[in-house]
C-alpha positions as CSV (number, residue, x, y, z in Angstrom):
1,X,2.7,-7.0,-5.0
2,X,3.8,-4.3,-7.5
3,X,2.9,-1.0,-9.4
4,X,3.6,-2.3,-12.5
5,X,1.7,-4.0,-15.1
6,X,2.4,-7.6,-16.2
7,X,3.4,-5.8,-19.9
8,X,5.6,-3.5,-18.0
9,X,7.5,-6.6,-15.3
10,X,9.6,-7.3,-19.3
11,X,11.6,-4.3,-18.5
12,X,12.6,-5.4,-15.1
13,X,14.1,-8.9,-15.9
14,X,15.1,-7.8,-19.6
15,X,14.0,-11.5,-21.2
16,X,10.5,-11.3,-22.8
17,X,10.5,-15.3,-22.6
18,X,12.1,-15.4,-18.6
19,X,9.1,-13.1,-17.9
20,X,6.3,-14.7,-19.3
21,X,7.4,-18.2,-17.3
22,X,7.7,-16.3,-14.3
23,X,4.6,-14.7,-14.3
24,X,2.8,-17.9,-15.6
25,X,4.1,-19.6,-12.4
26,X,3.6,-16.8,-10.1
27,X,-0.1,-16.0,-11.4
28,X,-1.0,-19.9,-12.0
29,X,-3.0,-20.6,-8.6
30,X,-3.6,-17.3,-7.4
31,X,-6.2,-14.2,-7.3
32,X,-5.2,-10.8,-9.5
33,X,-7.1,-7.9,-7.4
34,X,-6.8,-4.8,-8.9
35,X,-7.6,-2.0,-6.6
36,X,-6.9,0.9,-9.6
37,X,-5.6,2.7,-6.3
38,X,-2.0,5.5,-6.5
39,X,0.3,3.3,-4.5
40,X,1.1,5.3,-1.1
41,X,4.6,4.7,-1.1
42,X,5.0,6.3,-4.9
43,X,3.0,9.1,-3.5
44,X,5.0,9.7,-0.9
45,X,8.2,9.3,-2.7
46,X,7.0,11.7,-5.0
47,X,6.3,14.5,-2.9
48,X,9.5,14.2,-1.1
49,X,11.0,14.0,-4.5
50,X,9.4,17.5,-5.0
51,X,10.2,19.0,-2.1
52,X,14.3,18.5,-2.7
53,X,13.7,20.0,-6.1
54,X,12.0,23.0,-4.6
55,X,14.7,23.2,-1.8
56,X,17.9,23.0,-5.0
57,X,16.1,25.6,-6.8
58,X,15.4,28.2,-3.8
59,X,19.4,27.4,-2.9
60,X,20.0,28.0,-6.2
61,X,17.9,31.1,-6.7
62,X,19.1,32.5,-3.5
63,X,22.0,35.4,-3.5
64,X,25.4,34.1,-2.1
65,X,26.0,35.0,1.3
66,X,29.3,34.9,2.5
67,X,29.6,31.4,3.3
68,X,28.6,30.5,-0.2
69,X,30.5,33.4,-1.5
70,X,33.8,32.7,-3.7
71,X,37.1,33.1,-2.4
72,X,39.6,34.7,-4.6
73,X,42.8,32.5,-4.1
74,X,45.6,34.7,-6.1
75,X,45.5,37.4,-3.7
């Protein structure tokens, strides 16, 4: 099972011509069910993906505190 499209599976294995064969012999007894569901997993990954970015840019955002603070070395 995947997320992608049979169009898109060319720019996983790079070879137009590799692809089509491989999908003609994966696909050649079988059933396609599309379900037109968001895959959970991408959802998932997604939301944790946005959560880090929100946690960088609060870090980011945030005024240094002395552990953060820089050190002036030449003194």
């Amino acid at each position: 099972m995947t997320n992608l499209t049979f169009s898109e599976w060319s720019s996983v294995f790079i070879d137009a011509k590799l692809t089509t064969a491989l999908l003609d012999r994966l696909t050649h007894h079988c059933h396609i069910i599309e379900t037109g569901n968001e895959s959970f997993r991408f959802k998932q990954s997604s939301a944790t993906a946005k959560e880090r970015i929100k946690s960088r840019e609060s870090f980011l955002r945030a005024p240094p505190t002395s552990e953060t603070a820089e050190v002036d070395i030449d003194e």
